[in-house]
C-alpha positions in Angstrom: -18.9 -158.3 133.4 -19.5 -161.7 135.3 -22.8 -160.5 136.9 -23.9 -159.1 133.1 -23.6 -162.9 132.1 -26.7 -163.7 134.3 -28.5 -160.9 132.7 -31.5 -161.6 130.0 -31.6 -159.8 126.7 -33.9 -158.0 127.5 -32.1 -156.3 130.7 -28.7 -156.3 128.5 -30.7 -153.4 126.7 -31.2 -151.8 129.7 -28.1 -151.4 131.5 -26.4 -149.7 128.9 -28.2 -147.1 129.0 -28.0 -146.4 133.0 -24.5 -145.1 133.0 -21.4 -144.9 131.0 -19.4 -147.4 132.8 -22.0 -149.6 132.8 -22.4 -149.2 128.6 -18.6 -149.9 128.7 -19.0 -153.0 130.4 -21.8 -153.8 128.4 -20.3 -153.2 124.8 -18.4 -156.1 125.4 -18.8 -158.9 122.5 -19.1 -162.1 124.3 -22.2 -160.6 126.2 -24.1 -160.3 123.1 -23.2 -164.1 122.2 -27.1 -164.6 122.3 -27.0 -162.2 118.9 -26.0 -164.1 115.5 -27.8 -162.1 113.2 -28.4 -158.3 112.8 -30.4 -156.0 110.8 -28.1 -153.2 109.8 -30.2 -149.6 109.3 -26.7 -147.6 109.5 -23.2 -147.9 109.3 -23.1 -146.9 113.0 -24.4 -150.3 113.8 -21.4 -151.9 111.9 -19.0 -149.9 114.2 -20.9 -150.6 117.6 -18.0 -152.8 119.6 -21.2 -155.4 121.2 -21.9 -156.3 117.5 -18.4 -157.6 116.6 -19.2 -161.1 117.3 -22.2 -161.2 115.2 -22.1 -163.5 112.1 -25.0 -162.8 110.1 -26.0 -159.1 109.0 -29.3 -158.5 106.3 -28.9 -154.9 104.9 -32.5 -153.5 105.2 -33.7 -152.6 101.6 -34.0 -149.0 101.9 -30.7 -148.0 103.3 -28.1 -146.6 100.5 -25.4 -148.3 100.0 -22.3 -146.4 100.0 -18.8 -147.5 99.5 -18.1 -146.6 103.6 -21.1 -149.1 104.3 -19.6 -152.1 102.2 -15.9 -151.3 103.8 -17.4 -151.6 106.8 -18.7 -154.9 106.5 -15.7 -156.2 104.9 -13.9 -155.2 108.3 -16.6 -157.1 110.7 -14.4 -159.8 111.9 -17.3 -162.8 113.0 -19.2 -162.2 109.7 -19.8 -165.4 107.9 -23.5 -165.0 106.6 -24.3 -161.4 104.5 -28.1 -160.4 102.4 -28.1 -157.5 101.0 -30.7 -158.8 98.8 -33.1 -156.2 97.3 -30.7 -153.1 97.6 -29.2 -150.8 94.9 -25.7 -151.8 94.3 -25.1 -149.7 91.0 -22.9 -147.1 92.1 -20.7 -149.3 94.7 -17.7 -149.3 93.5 -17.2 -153.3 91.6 -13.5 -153.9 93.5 -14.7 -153.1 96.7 -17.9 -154.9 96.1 -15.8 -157.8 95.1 -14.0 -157.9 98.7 -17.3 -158.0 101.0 -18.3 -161.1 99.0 -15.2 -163.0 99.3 -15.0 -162.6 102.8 -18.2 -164.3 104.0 -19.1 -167.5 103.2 -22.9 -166.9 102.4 -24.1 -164.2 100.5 -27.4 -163.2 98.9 -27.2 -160.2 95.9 -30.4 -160.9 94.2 -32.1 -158.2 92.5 -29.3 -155.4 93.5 -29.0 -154.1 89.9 -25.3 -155.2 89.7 -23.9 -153.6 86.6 -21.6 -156.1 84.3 -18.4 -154.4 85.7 -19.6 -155.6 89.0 -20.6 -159.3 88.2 -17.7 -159.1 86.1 -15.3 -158.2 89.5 -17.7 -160.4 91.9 -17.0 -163.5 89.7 -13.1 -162.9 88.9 -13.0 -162.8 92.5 -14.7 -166.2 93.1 -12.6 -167.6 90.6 -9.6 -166.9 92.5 -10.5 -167.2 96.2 -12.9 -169.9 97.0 -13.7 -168.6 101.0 -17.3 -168.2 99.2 -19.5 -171.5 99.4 -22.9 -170.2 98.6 -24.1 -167.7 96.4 -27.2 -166.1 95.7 -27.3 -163.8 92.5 -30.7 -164.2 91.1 -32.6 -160.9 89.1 -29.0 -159.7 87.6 -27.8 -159.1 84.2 -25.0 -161.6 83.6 -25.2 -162.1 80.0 -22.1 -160.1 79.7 -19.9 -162.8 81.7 -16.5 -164.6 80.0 -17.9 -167.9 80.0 -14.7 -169.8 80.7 -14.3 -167.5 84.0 -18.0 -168.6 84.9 -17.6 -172.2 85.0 -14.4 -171.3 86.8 -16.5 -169.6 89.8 -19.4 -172.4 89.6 -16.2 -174.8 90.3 -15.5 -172.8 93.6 -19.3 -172.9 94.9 -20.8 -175.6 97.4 -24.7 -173.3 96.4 -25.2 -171.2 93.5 -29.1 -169.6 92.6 -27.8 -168.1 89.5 -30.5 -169.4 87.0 -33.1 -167.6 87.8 -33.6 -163.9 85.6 -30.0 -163.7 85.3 -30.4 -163.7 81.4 -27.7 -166.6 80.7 -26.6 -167.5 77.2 -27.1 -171.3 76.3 -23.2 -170.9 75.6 -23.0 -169.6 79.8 -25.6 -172.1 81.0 -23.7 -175.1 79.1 -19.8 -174.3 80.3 -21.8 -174.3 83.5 -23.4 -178.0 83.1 -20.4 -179.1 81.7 -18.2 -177.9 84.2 -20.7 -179.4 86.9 -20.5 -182.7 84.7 -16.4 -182.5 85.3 -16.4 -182.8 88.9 -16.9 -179.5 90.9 -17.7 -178.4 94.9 -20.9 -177.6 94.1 -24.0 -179.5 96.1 -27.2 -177.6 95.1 -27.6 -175.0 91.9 -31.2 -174.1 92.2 -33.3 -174.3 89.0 -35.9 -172.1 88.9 -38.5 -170.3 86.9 -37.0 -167.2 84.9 -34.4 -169.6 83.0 -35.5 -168.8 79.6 -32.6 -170.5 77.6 -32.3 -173.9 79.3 -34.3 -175.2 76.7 -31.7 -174.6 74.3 -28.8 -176.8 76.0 -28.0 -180.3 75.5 -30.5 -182.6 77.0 -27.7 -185.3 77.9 -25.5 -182.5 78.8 -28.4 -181.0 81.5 -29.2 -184.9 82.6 -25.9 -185.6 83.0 -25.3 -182.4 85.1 -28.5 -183.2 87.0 -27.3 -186.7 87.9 -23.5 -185.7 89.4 
């Protein structure tokens, strides 16, 4: 394992594919330190033993997500940073989905087609456990939220891009600003284009927000 240390990535590849003690050897975590992020095209990758230091996994697009995928991640034990951005969520089931974002601290849903049971779950989870700094949730439905149980999430956030195509109510987007205006951990809430209702809350209320 010592000589392995002095090996390139390039040659790490290599040897574990001459022999089957050698991939043994080879599997071992701390000789993939070199690796922080990974590009998961199967759950296979998530079980691979020279992956379990990695923390940072992006979800290509086209794989389907399963339930087995998601209870995967939740068990990778370095994993700080997940983007599963752009993927169908739909049919994952919203507890489960609930538990692989509360146990990172980044994570990046946009566009996954999140039903309201699963925003619902993802943001009653937030509420409770604040493990999850930064959150990126843009091109979802989350009209349907309890407004009081939003703010309450927002509270718990350092980063939130939740603006954006997320189809806010002006009674959503001002529990927000006013919960910002109370005091909360958040540092950046990115306002984008797509926000078509932030005309319709309280100038002194957004200003004030704006300013904390």
């Amino acid at each position: 394992e010592r000589i392995f240390l002095w090996l390139s990535p390039r040659d790490m590849k290599t040897v574990v594919l001459v022999c089957r003690r050698w991939m043994q050897v080879g599997e071992t975590p701390g000789l993939w330190s070199w690796l922080s992020s990974l590009t998961v095209n199967n759950i296979e990758m998530l079980t691979c033993r020279r992956f379990k230091a990695v923390s940072q996994l992006r979800v290509k697009r086209k794989l389907t997500m399963t339930n087995e995928l998601l209870e995967s991640i939740v068990r990778h034990p370095a994993l700080k940073i997940l983007n599963i951005a752009g993927t169908n969520l739909s049919a994952i089931d919203p507890d489960i989905l609930a538990r692989v974002v509360n146990s990172v601290e980044t994570v990046d849903v946009t566009g996954t087609s999140l039903t309201a049971a699963q925003a619902n779950a993802i943001f009653t989870a937030i509420s409770e456990d604040n493990k999850l700094k930064n959150l990126k949730i843009r091109n979802n439905d989350l009209s349907a939220l309890n407004t009081g149980m939003l703010a309450r999430a927002v509270y718990c956030l350092e980063y939130a891009e939740m603006l954006s195509s997320t189809r806010l109510t002006a009674e959503q987007l001002s529990e927000i600003f006013t919960a910002i205006c109370k005091g909360t951990k958040i540092r950046k809430m990115q306002i984008a284009n797509g926000c078509s209702n932030l005309n319709l809350v309280s100038p002194d209320l957004l200003a004030k927000a704006v300013n904390k």
